[in-house]
PABAZA-596029 format. One record per atom (N, C-alpha, C): residue number from 0; residue in one letter; chain; x, y, z. Coordinates in Angstrom, 1 decimal, decimal comma, m for minus. Layout:
+-----+-----+-------+--------+--------+--------+
:   n : res : chain :     px :     py :     pz :
+-----+-----+-------+--------+--------+--------+
: NUM :   A :     A :      X :      Y :      Z :
...
+-----+-----+-------+--------+--------+--------+
This chain:
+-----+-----+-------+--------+--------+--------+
:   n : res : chain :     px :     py :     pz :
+-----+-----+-------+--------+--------+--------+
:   0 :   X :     A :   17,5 :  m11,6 :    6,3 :
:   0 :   X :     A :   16,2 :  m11,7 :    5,7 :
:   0 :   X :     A :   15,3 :  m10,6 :    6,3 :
:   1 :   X :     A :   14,2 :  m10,2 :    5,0 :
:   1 :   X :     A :   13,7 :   m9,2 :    5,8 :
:   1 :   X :     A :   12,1 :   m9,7 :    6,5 :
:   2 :   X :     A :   12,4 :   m9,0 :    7,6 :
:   2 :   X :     A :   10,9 :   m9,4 :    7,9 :
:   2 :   X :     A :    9,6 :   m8,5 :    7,7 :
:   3 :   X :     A :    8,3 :   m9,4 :    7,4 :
:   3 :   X :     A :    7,2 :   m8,2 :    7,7 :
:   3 :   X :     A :    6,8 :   m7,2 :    8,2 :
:   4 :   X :     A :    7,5 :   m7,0 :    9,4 :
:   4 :   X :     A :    7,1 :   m6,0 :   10,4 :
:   4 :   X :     A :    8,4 :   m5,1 :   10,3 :
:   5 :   X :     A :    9,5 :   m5,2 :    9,9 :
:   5 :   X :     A :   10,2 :   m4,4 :    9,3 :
:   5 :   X :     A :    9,9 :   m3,7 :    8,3 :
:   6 :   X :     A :    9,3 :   m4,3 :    7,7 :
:   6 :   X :     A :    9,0 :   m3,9 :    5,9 :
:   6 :   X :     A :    7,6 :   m2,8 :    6,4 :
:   7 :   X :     A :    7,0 :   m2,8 :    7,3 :
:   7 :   X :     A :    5,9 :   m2,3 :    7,8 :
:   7 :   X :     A :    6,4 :   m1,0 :    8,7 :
:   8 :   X :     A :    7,0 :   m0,9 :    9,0 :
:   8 :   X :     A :    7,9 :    0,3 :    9,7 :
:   8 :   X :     A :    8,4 :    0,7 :    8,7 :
:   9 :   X :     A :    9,4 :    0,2 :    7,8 :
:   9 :   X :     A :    9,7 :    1,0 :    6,7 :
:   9 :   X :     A :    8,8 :    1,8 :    5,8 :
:  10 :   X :     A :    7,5 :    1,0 :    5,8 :
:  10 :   X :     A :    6,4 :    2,0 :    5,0 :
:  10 :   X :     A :    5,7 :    3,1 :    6,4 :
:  11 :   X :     A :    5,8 :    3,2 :    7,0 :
:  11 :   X :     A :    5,1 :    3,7 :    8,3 :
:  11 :   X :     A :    6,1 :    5,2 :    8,2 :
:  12 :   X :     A :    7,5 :    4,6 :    8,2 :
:  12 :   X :     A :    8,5 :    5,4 :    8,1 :
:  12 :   X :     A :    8,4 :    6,4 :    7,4 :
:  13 :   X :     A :    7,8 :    5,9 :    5,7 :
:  13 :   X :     A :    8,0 :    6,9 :    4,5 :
:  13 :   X :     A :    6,7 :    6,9 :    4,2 :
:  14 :   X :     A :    5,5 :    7,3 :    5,0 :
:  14 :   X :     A :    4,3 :    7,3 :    3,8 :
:  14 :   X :     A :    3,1 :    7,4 :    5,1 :
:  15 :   X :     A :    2,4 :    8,6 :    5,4 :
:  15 :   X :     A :    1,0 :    7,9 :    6,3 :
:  15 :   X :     A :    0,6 :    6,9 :    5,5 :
:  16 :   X :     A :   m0,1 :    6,3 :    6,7 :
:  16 :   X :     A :   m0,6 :    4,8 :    6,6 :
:  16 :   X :     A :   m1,8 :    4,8 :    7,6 :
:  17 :   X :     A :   m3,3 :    5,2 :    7,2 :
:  17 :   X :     A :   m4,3 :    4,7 :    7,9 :
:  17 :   X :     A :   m4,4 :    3,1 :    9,0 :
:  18 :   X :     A :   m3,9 :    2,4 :    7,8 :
:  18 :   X :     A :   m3,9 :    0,9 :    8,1 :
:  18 :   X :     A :   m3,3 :    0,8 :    7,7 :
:  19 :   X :     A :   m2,6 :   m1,0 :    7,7 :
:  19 :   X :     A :   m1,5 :   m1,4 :    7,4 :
:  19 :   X :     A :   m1,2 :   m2,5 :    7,5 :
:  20 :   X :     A :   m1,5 :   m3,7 :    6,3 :
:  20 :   X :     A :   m1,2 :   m5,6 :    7,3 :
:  20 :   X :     A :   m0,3 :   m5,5 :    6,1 :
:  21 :   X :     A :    1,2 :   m6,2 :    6,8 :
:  21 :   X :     A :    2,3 :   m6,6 :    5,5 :
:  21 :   X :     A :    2,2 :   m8,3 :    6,3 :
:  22 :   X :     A :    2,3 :   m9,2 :    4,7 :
:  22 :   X :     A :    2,5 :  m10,2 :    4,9 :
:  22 :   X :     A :    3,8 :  m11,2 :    4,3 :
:  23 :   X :     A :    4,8 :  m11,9 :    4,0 :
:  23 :   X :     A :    5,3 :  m11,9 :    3,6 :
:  23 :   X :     A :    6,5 :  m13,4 :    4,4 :
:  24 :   X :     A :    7,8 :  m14,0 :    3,3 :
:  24 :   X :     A :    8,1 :  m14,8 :    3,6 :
:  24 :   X :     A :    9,7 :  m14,5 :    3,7 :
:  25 :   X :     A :    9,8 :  m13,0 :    3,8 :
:  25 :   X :     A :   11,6 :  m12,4 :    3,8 :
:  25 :   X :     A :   11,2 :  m12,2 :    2,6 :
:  26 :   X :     A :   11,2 :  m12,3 :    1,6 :
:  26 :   X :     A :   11,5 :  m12,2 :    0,0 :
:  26 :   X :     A :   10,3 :  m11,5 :   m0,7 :
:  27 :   X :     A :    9,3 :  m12,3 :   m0,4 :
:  27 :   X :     A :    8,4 :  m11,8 :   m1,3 :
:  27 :   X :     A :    7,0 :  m11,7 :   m0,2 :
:  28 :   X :     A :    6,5 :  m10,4 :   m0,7 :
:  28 :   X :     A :    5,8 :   m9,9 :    0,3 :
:  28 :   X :     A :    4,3 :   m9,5 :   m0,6 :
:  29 :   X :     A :    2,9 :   m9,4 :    0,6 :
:  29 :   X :     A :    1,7 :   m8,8 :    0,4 :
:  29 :   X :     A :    1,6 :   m7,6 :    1,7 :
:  30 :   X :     A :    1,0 :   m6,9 :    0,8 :
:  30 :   X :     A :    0,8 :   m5,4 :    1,7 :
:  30 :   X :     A :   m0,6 :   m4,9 :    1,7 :
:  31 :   X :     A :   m1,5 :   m4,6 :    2,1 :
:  31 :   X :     A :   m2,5 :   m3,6 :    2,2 :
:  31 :   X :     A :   m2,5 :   m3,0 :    2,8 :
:  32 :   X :     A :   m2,5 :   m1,3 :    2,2 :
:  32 :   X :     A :   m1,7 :   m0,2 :    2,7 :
:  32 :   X :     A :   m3,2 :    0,7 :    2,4 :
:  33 :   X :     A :   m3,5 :    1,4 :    3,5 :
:  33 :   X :     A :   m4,6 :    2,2 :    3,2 :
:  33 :   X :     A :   m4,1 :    3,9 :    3,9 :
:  34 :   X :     A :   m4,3 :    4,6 :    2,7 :
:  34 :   X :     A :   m3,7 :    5,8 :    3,1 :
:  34 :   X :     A :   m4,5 :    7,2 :    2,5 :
:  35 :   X :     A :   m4,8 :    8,5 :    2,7 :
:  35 :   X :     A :   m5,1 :    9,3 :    2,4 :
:  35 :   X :     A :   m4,5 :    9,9 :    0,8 :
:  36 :   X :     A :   m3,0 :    9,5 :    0,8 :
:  36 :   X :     A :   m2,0 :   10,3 :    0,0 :
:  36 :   X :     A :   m2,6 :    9,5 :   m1,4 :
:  37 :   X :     A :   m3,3 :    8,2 :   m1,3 :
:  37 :   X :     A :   m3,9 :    7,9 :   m2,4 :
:  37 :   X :     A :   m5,0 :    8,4 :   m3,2 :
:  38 :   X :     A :   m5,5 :    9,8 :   m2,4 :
:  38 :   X :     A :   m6,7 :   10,3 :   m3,2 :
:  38 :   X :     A :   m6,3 :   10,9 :   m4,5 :
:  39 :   X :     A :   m7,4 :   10,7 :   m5,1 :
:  39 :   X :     A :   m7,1 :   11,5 :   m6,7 :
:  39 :   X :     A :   m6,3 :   10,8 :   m7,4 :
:  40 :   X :     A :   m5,6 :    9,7 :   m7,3 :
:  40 :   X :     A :   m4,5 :    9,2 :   m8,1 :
:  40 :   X :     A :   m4,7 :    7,4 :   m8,7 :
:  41 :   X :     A :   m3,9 :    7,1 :   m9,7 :
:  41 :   X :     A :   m4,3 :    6,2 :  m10,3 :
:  41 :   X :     A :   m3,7 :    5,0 :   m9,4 :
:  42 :   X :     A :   m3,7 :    4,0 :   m9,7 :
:  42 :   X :     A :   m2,9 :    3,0 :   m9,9 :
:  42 :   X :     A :   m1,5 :    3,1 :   m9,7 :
:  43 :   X :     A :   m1,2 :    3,4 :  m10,7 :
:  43 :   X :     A :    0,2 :    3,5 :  m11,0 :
:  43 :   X :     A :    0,5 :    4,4 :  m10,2 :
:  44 :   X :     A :   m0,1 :    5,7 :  m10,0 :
:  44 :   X :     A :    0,5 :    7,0 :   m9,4 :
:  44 :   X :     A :    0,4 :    6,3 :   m7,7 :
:  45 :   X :     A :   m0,4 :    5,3 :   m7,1 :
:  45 :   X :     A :   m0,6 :    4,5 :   m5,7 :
:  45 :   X :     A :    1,0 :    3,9 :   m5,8 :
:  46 :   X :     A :    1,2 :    3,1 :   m6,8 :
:  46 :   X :     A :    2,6 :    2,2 :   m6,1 :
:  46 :   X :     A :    3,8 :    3,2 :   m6,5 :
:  47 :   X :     A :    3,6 :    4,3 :   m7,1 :
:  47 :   X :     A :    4,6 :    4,6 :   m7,5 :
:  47 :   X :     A :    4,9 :    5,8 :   m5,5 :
:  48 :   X :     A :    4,0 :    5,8 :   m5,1 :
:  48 :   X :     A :    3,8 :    6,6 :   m4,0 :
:  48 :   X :     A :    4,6 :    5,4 :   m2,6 :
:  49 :   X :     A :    4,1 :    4,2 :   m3,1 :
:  49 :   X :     A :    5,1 :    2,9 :   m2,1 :
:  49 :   X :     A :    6,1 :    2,8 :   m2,3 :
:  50 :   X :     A :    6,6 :    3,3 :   m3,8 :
:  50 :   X :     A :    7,7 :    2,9 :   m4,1 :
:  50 :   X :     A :    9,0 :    4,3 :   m3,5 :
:  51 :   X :     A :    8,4 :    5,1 :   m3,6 :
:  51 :   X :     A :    9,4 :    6,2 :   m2,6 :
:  51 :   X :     A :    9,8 :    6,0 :   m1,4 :
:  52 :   X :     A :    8,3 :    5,8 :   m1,1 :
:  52 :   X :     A :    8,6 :    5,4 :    0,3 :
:  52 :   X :     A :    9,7 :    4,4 :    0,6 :
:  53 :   X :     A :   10,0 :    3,3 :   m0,3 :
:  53 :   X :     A :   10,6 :    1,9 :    0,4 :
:  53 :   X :     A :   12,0 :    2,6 :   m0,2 :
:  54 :   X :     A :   12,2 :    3,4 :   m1,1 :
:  54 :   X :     A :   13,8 :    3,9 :   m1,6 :
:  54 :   X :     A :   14,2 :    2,7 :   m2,2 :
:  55 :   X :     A :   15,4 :    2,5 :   m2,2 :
:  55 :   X :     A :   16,4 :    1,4 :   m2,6 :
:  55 :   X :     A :   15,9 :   m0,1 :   m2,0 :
:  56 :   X :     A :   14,9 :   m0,2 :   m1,3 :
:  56 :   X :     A :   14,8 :   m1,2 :   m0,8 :
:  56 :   X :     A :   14,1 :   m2,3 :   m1,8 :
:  57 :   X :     A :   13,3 :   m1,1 :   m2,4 :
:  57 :   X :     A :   13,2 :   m1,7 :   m3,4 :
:  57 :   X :     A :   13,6 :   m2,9 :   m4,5 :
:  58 :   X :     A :   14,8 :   m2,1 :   m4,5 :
:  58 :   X :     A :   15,7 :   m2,5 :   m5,2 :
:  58 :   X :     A :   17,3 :   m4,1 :   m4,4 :
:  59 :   X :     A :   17,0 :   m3,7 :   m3,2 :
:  59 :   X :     A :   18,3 :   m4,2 :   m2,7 :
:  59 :   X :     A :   17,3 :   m5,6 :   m1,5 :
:  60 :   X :     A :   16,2 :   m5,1 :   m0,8 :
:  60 :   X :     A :   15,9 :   m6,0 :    0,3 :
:  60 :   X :     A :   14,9 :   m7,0 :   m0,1 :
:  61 :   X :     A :   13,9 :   m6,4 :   m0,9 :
:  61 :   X :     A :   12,4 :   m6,6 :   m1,3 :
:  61 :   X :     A :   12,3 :   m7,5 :   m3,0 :
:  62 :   X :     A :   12,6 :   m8,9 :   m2,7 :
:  62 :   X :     A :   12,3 :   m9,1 :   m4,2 :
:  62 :   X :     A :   11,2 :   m8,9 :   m4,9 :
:  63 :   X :     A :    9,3 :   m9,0 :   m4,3 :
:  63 :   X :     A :    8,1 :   m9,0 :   m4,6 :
:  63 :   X :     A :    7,6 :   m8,4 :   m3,7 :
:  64 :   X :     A :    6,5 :   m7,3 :   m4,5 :
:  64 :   X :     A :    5,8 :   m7,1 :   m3,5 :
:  64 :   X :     A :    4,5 :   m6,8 :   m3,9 :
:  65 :   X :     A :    3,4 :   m7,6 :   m3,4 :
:  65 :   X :     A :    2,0 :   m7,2 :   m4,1 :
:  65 :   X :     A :    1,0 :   m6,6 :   m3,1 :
:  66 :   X :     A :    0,6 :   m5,6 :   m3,7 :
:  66 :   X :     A :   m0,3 :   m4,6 :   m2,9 :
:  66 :   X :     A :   m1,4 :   m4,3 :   m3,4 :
:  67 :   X :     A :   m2,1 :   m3,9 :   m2,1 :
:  67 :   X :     A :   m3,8 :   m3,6 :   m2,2 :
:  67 :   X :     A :   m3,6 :   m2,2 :   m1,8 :
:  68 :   X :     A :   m3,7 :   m0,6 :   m2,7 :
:  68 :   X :     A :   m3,4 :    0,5 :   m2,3 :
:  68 :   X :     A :   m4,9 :    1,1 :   m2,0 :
:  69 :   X :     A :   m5,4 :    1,3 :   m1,0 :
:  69 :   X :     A :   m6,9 :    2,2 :   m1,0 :
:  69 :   X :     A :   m6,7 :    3,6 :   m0,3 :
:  70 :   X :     A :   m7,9 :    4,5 :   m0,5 :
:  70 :   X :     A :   m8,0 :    5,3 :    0,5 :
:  70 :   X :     A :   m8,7 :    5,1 :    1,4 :
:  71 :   X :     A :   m8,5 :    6,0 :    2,6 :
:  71 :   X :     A :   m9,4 :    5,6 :    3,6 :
:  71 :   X :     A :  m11,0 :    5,7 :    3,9 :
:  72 :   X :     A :  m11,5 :    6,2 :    2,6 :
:  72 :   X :     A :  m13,1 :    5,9 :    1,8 :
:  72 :   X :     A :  m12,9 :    4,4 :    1,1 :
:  73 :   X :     A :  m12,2 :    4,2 :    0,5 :
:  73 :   X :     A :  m12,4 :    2,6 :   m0,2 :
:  73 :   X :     A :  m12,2 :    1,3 :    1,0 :
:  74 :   X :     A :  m10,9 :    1,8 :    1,8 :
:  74 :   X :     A :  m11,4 :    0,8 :    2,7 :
:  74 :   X :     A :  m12,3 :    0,3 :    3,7 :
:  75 :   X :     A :  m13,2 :    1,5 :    3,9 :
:  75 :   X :     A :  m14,3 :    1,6 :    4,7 :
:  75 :   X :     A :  m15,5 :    1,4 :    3,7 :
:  76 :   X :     A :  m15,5 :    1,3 :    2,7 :
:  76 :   X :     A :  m16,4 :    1,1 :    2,0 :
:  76 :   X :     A :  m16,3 :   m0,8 :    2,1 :
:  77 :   X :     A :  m15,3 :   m0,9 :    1,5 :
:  77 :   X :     A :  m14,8 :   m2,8 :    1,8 :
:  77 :   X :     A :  m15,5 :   m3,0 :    2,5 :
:  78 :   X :     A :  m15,0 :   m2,4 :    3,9 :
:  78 :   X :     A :  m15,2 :   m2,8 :    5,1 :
:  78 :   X :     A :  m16,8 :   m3,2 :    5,6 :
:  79 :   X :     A :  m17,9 :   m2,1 :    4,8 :
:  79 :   X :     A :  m18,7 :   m2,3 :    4,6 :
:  79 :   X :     A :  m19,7 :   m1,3 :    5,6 :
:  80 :   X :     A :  m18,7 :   m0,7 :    6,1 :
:  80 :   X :     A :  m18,6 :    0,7 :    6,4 :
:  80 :   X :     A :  m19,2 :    1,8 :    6,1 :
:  81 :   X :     A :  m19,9 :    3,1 :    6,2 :
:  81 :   X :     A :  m20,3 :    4,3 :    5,5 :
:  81 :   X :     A :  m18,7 :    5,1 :    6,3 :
:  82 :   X :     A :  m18,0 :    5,6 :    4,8 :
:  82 :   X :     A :  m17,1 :    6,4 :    5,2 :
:  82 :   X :     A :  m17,3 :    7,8 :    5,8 :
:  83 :   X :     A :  m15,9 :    8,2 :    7,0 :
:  83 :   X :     A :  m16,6 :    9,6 :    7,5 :
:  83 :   X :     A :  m16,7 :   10,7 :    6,2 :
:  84 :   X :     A :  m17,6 :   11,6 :    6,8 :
:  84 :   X :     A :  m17,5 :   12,6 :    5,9 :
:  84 :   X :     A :  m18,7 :   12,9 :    4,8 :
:  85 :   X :     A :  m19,3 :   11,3 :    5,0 :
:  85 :   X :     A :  m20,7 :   11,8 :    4,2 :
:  85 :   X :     A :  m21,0 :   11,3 :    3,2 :
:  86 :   X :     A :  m20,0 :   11,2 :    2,2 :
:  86 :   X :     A :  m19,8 :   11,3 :    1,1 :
:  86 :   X :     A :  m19,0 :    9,4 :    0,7 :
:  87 :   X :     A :  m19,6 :    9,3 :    0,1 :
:  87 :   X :     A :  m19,6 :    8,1 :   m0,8 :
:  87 :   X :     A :  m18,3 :    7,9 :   m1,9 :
:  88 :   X :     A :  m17,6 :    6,4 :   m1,5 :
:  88 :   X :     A :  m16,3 :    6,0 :   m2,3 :
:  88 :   X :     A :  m16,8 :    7,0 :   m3,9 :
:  89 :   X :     A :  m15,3 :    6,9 :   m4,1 :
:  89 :   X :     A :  m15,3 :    7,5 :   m5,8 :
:  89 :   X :     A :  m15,8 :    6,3 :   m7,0 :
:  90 :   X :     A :  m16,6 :    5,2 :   m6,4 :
:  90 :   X :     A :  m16,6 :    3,8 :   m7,0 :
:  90 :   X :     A :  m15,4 :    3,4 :   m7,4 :
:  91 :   X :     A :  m13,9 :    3,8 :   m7,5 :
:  91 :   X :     A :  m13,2 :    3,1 :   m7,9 :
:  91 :   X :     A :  m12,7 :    2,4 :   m7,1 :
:  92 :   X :     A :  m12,4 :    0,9 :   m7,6 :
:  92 :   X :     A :  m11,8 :   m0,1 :   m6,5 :
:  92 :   X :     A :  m10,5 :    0,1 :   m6,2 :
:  93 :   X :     A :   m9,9 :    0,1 :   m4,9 :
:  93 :   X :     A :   m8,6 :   m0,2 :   m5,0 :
:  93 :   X :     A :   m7,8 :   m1,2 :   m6,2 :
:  94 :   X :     A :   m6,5 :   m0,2 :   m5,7 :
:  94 :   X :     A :   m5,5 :   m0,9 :   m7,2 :
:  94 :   X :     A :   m5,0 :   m2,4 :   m6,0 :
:  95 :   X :     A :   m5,2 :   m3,1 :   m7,3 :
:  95 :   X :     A :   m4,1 :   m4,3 :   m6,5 :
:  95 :   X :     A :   m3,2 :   m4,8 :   m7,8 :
:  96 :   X :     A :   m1,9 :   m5,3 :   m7,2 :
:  96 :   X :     A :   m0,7 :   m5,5 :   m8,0 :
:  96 :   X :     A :    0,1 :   m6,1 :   m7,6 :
:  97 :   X :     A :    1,2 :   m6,4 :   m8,1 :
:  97 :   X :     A :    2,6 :   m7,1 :   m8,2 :
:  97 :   X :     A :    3,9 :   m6,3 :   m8,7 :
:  98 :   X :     A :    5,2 :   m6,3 :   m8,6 :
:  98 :   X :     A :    5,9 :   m5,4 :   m8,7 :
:  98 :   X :     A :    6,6 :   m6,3 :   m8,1 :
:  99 :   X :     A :    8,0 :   m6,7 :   m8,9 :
:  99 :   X :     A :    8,7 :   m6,9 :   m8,6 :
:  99 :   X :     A :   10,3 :   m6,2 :   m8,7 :
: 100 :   X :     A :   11,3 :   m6,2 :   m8,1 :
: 100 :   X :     A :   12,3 :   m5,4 :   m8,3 :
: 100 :   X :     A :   13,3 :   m5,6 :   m9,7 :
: 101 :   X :     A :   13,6 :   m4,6 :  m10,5 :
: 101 :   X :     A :   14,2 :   m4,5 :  m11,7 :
: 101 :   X :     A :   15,1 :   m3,6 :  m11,5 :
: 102 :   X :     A :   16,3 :   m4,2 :  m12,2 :
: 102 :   X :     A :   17,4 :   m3,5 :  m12,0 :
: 102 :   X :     A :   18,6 :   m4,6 :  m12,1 :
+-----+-----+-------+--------+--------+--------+
């Protein structure tokens, strides 16, 4: 069974990671993953960026996994924060989702 803090080194492993809480019961898991590599990109293009990172685990370890993808302006914005640098979130909200393994 996999555990959270496994699954948390695995993403640590393949992907900077500002922050990082994985939550999860072996199977099915919640993540909020706050990372730089998410600027500029959608949604889709956020989990598709977790999804490399985790490789086949995807597929073989991880039955569910729902994520909150931000950058490190959206999280600090949450947070309630003025982000460094001056400059103010892009207003968009982090993606959050579900994803489960197919195949």
């Amino acid at each position: 069974m996999l555990m959270p803090a496994t699954l948390e080194q695995y993403l640590r492993q393949g992907m900077p990671c500002e922050h990082l809480e994985v939550a999860g019961d072996g199977h099915h898991f919640e993540a909020i993953i706050v990372s730089a590599e998410f600027r500029g990109k959608t949604r889709v293009q956020r989990h598709q960026v977790v999804y490399r990172a985790l490789g086949q685990r995807m597929q073989s370890e991880i039955h569910a996994l729902s994520m909150q993808t931000l950058t490190p302006e959206e999280w600090a914005a949450r947070a309630g924060q003025a982000p460094h640098g001056g400059s103010g979130p892009s207003g968009q909200p982090g993606s959050s989702g579900r994803a489960g393994s197919h195949g």
